[in-house]
C-alpha positions, 0 to 999 in steps of 0.5 A: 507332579501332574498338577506341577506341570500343567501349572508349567504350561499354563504360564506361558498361554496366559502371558501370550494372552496378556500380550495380545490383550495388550496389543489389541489395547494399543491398536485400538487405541491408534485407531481411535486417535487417527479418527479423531484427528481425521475428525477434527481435520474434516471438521476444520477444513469445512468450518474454516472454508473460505466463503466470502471475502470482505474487502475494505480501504480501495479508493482508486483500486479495485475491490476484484483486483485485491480478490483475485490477487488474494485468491491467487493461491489456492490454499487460501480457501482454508481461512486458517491458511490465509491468517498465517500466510499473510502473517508470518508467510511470505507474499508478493504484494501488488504494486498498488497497495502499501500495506494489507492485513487479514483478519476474520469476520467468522470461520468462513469470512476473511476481511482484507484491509488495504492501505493503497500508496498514496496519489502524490500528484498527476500529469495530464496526457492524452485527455487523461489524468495519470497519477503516480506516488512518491516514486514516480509509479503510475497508480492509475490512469483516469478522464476524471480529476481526484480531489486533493490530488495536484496536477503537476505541469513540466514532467516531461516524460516518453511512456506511460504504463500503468504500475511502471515508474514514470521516465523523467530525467531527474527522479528526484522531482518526486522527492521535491513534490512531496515535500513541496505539497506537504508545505502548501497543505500546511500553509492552507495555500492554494496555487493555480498552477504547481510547475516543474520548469529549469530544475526548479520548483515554481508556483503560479498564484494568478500573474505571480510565478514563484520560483522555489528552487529545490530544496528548504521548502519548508521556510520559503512556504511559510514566508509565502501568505504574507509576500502574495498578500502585498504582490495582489494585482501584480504580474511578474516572477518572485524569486525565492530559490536561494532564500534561506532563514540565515540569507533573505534573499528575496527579489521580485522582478515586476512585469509592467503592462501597459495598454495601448 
């Protein structure tokens, strides 16, 4: 009977140490999980910290001015951050640039490409060139003449801010300089002058003005190399505006000079 009882009594001593055998098992093993993820937290935050930032596609831009935009956040130090953000984040892009993508040279590297919008055209105003983009925006103000870049005469307009729309009385002049621009590279034309004058679109070869209207750029420019060939050394205004591909409706009104 003794024996009985003491085996009775033994049970439940034996159970209780199972259990916090059991316990102990689980408590060490939290602990080691949250170290190891302490671990690889440390480890992630020191390998991805961003230490240099590799800019690439400025033309007319600062490289300073994407960095500081792109350090605006502060998080963008971890680079993994930085991947996501400008991935699937949402973000305010500078007025300047079009398209940006962010990728990484190494752990501690991002490299930033940037796609400036493109200089459709400039104005000349106080000894300075200001260019601007299909919307009329001002990207930049500068002394010196971009190639490839079209000084366009006529644009009429109060204020000039740099990353402001430019005020003209019709914003669909800008829609007409990128078609008309784009047709005179096409065409390997090269006018002295590209003016916007009385709503129409006119371009000046030496002392022959072409007057283009608004619209159907594309076949009133094709026409061009072959006319100006036979106007060579002539003065006067080739009206070209209600020309179209049903109607050729073409004049030239000739300006004579005479020498006295």
């Amino acid at each position: 009977m003794e024996q009985e009882r003491e085996e009775i009594e033994e049970r439940p001593r034996k159970k209780r140490k199972k259990k916090k055998s059991k316990i102990g098992y689980y408590l060490y093993a939290v602990v080691v999980l949250i170290l190891t993820i302490a671990i690889i937290v440390v480890a992630t935050l020191i390998l991805f910290h961003v230490q240099k930032i590799d800019v690439k596609g400025t033309q007319y831009s600062e490289k300073n001015e994407v960095l500081e935009w792109v350090r605006e956040d502060k998080y963008t130090s971890n680079a993994l951050y930085a991947l996501w953000k400008f991935k699937f984040g949402s973000y305010k892009m500078p007025p300047y640039l079009e398209k940006v993508e962010v990728g990484l040279s190494a752990p501690w590297e991002l490299k930033v490409k940037v796609t400036e919008k493109k200089m459709i055209g400039c104005i000349v105003s106080d000894n300075e060139y200001v260019y601007f983009d299909k919307e009329g925006l001002v990207l930049l103000k500068s002394t010196e003449k971009m190639d490839g870049v079209p000084v366009i005469e006529g644009l009429e307009t109060e204020t000039i801010e740099q990353y402001k729309k430019l005020s003209v009385d019709n914003e669909k002049v800008f829609s007409y300089i990128v078609e008309l621009t784009k047709e005179i590279k096409k065409n390997d034309l090269e006018p002295d002058r590209i003016v916007w004058e009385d709503n129409s679109m006119d371009l000046y070869f030496e002392n022959v003005c072409v007057r283009l209207g608004r619209s159907r750029f594309d076949e009133k420019v094709v026409q061009l190399p072959p006319i100006l060939e036979k106007l060579e050394g002539k003065t006067g205004v080739l009206d070209m505006e209600y020309y179209n591909e049903a109607s050729s409706d073409i004049s030239f009104k000739e300006e004579v000079t005479t020498n006295e």
